[in-house]
N, C-alpha and C positions, 0 to 999 in steps of 0.2 A: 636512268634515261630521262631526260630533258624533255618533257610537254610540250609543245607550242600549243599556243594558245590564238583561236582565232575569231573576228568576230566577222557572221555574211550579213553582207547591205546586198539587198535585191528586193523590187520592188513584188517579184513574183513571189507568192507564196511556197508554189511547187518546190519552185531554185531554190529558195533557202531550203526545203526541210529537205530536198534530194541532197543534196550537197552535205546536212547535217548530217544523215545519217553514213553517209558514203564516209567523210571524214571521223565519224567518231568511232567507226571500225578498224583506224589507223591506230595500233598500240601508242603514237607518241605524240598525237594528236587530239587536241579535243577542244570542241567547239563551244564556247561560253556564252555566247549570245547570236542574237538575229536582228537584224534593222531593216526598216520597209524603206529608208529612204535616205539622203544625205545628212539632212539632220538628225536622224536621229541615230544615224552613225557616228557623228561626230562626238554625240551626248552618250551613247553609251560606250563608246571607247574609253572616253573620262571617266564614266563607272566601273567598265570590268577591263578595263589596261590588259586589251589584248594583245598578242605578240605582233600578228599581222591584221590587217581587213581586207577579206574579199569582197574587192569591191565594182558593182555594178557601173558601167558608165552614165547608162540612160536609166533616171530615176525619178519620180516625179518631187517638188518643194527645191529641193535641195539635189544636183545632180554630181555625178561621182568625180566630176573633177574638180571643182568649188569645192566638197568634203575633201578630198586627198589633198590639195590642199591648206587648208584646214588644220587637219591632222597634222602634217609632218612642217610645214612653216615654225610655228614656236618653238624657238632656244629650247634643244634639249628633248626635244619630242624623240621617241624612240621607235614606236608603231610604224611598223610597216608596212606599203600597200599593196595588194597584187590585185589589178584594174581586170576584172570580167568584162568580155566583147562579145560579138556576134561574128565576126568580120576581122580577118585578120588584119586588111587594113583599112578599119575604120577608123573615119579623118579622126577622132577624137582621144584614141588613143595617145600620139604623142603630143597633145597637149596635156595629157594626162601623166605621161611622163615627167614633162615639164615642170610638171605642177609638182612633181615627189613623189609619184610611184616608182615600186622597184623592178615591176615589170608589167609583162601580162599575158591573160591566158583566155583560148577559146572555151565557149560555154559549151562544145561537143567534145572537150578533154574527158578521154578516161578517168577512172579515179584514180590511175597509178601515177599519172598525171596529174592530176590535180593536186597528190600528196605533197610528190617530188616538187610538183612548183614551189607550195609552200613552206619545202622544207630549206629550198633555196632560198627563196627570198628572206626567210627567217634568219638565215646565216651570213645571207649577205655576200655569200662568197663568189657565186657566180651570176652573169647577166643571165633572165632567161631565158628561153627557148632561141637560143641565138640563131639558127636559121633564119626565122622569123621578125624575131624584133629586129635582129641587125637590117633586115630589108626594110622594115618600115621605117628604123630609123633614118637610114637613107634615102627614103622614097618622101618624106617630110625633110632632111635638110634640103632636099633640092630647092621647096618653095620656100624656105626659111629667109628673112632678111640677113643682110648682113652681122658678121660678129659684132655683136656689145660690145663697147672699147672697154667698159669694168671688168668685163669675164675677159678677155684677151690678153688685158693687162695682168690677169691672175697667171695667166700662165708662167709670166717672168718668175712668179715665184718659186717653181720651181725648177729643178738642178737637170742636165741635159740627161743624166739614167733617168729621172725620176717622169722626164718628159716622152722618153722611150719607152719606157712601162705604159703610163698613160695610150700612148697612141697604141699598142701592142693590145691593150683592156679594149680598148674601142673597135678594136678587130675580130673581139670575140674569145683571145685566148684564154688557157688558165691561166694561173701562176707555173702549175707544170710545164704548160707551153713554152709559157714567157721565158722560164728557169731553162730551159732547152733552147731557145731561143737565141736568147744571150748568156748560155755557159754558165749561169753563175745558180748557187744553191737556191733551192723553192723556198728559205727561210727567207732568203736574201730578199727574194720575190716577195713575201710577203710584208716585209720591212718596209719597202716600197711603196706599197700598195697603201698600207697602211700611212706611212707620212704623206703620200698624194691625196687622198681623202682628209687629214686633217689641214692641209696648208690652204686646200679649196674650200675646206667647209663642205663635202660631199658627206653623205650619208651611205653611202655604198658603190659598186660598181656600174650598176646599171644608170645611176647619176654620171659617174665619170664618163661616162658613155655619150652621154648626150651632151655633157660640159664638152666632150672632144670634139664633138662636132659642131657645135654651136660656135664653137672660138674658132672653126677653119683649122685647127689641129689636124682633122681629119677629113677627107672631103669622098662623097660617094663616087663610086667609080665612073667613070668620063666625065666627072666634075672638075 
């Protein structure tokens, strides 16, 4: 069984060590550090190369989306981040997004929830809690400016399945979806997925996500 390895930035004392214990009761989980604050999330990420950071938005020195990032901006960064809120749409979330989180999660989540989040975003494999993020994410492109002509222009680069996949990721689906969707095997599906993230430079789905709707790929509904 495969560890994930996590590191919690919160300014609160309580939250971190509630959260530590909660998490190190998960057989495949275990919590390697704590940080009070953005920097010093940043500094010990570079020390104990955690899989994920849970990480707080409002922090004081150094806040959780200036750390996020941080973190995931340099060539080859692999850390991933699940952004802690209060609010499920609060404004700061999807610029948190933005920034290179993978997702995110309320601070009144269960710890079956809380696992599961992090076992997702670890993986990479799915957006999370897509009821939710998909609403925020669309409830922030509406104020969003117009597409970047560099990110739009990215899209040429890829092939019209590869662009159907894309916009099908941004809806929420799986790969099982997708694969049922358009008829064709879940390997296929991940084939896809997998060249869509390397040709944009994404780091995951929940990236693709927001690339879809930033570039007008995808538009919220009565948009």
């Amino acid at each position: 069984m495969t560890t994930i390895r996590v590191l919690i930035a919160d300014d609160q004392m309580m939250v971190r060590q509630g959260f530590t214990v909660l998490l190190n009761a998960e057989p495949d989980i275990e919590v390697v550090g704590q940080a009070v604050d953005g920097l010093d999330a940043v500094a010990k990420t570079a020390e104990l190369a955690p899989d994920v950071v849970l990480m707080d938005v409002r922090m004081p020195r150094l806040g959780g989306i200036e750390a996020t990032r941080r973190l995931t901006e340099p060539a080859g960064a692999t850390v991933k981040v699940l952004v802690l809120t209060t609010f499920d749409l609060d404004e700061y979330v999807y610029e948190a997004l933005r920034a290179g989180a993978s997702g995110f999660l309320l601070k009144d989540a269960s710890a079956a929830e809380l696992a599961q989040a992090l076992r997702v975003v670890a993986a990479g494999d799915a957006l999370l809690a897509p009821n939710i993020t998909k609403r925020l994410i669309a409830e922030f492109s509406r104020v969003t400016s117009a597409p970047r002509a560099p990110l739009k222009d990215r899209v040429g680069d890829l092939t019209e399945r590869e662009t159907e996949v894309l916009s099908l990721i941004a809806q929420g689906l799986s790969n099982g979806e997708i694969a049922e969707r358009l008829v064709v095997a879940e390997q296929t599906v991940k084939s896809h997925v997998g060249r869509i993230l390397v040709k944009l430079g994404l780091r995951d789905r929940t990236q693709a996500t927001v690339f879809a709707y930033e570039t007008g790929l995808i538009r919220p509904a009565g948009y």
